[in-house]
C-alpha positions as CSV (number, residue, x, y, z in Angstrom):
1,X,-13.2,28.4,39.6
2,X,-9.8,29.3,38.0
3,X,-8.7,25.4,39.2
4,X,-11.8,23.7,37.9
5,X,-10.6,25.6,34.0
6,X,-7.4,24.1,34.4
7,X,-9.1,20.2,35.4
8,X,-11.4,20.9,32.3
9,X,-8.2,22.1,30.1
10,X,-5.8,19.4,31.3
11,X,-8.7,16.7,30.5
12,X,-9.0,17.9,26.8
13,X,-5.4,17.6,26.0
14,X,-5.2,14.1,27.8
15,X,-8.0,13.5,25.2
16,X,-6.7,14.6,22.5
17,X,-3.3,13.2,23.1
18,X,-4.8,9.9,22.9
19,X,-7.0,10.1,20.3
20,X,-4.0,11.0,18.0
21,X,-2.2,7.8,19.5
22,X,-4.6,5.8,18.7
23,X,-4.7,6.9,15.1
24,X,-5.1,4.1,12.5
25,X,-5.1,4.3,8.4
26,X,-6.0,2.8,5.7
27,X,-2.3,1.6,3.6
28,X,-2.2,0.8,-0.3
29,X,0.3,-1.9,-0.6
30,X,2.0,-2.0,-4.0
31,X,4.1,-5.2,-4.3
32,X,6.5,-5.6,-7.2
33,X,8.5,-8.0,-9.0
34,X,5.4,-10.8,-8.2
35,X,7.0,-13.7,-10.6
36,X,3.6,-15.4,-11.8
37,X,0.2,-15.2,-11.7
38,X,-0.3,-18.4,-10.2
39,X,-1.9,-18.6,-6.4
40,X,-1.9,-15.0,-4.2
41,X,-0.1,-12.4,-2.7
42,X,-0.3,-12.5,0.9
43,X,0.2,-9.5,3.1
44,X,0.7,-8.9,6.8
45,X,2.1,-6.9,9.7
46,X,3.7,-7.0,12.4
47,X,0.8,-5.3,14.3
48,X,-1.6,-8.1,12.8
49,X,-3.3,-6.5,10.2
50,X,-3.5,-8.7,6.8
51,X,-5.0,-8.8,3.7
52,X,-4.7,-11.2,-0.2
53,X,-5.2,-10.5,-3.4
54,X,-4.7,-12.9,-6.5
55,X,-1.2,-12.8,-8.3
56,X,-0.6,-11.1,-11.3
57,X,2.9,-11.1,-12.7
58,X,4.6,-8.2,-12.6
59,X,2.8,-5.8,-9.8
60,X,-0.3,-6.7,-7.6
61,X,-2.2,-3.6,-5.4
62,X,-4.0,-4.0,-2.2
63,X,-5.2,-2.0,1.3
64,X,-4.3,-2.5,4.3
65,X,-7.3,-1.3,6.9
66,X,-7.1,0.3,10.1
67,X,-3.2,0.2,10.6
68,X,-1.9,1.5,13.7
69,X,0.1,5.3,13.4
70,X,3.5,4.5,14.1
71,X,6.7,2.0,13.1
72,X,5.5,-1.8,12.4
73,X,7.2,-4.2,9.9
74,X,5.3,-5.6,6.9
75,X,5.9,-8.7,5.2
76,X,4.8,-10.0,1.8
77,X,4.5,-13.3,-0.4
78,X,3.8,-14.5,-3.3
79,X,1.7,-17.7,-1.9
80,X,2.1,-19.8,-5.9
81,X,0.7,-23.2,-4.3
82,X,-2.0,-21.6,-2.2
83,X,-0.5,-23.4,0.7
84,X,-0.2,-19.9,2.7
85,X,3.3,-20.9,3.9
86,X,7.0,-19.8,2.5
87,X,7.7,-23.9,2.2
88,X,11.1,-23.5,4.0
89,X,13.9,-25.3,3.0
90,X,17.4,-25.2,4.5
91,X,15.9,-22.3,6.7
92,X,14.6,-20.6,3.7
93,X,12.1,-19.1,1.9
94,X,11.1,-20.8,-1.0
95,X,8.9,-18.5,-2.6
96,X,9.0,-15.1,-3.4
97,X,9.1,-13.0,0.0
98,X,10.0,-9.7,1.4
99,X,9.5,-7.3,4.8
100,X,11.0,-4.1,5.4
101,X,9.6,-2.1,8.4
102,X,7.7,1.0,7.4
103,X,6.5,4.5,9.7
104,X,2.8,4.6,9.5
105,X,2.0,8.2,9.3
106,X,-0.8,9.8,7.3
107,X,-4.3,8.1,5.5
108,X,-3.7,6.1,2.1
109,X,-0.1,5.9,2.4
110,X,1.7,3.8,0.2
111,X,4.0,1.2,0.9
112,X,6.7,-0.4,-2.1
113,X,7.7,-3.9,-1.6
114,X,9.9,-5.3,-4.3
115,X,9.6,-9.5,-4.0
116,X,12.7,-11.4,-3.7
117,X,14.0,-14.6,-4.2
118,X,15.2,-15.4,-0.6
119,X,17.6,-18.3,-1.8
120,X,19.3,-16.3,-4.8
121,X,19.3,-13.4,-2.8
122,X,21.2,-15.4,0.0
123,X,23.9,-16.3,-2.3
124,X,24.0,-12.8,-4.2
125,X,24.9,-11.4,-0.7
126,X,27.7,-14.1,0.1
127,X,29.0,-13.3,-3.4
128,X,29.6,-9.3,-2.6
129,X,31.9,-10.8,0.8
């Protein structure tokens, strides 16, 4: 009897051990420094979850559903042409971008991203050398 307790006892803790693992929230994305209006902001991780929102210069808001608890990498863009592609050139970015990696830990977290000019970012950092 005492060893059928200890089945039962050990199978609720493997339960909910991975129930907690497989926790997933809800993000609010703020992204700053969006340059224009014009076309949308584009935002994605690196655990596939996405979502858009028309531009607005200055700051744009959106969620982010079901995101995975733990470390993933999220990566914005300010999508001017509506062509849903950073239009590369010389290997870089040429519209506003950013990712930074982020710990996913508790419902309606929310998640800065200040937008970037990769090119003039580029040379600001060759500048400092």
């Amino acid at each position: 009897m005492k060893t059928n307790g200890i089945k039962v006892a050990l199978a609720v803790m493997m339960m909910a051990a991975s129930a907690g693992a497989n926790a997933q929230h809800s993000v609010k994305v703020r992204v700053e420094n969006v340059p224009s209006g014009e076309g949308k902001v584009l935002v994605t991780t690196s655990n596939g979850r996405r979502a858009m929102v028309q531009a607005a210069k200055g700051t744009v808001e959106l969620v982010l559903d079901s995101v995975p608890e733990g470390r993933c990498t999220v990566y914005a863009m300010h999508d001017s042409n509506g062509d849903y592609a950073p239009n590369n050139k010389d290997g870089l970015p040429q519209e506003y971008c950013w990712m930074q990696n982020v710990d996913v830990t508790a419902e309606g977290q929310v998640v800065t991203i200040g937008l970037n000019y990769i090119p003039q970012y580029v040379k600001k950092q060759q500048n400092k050398k």
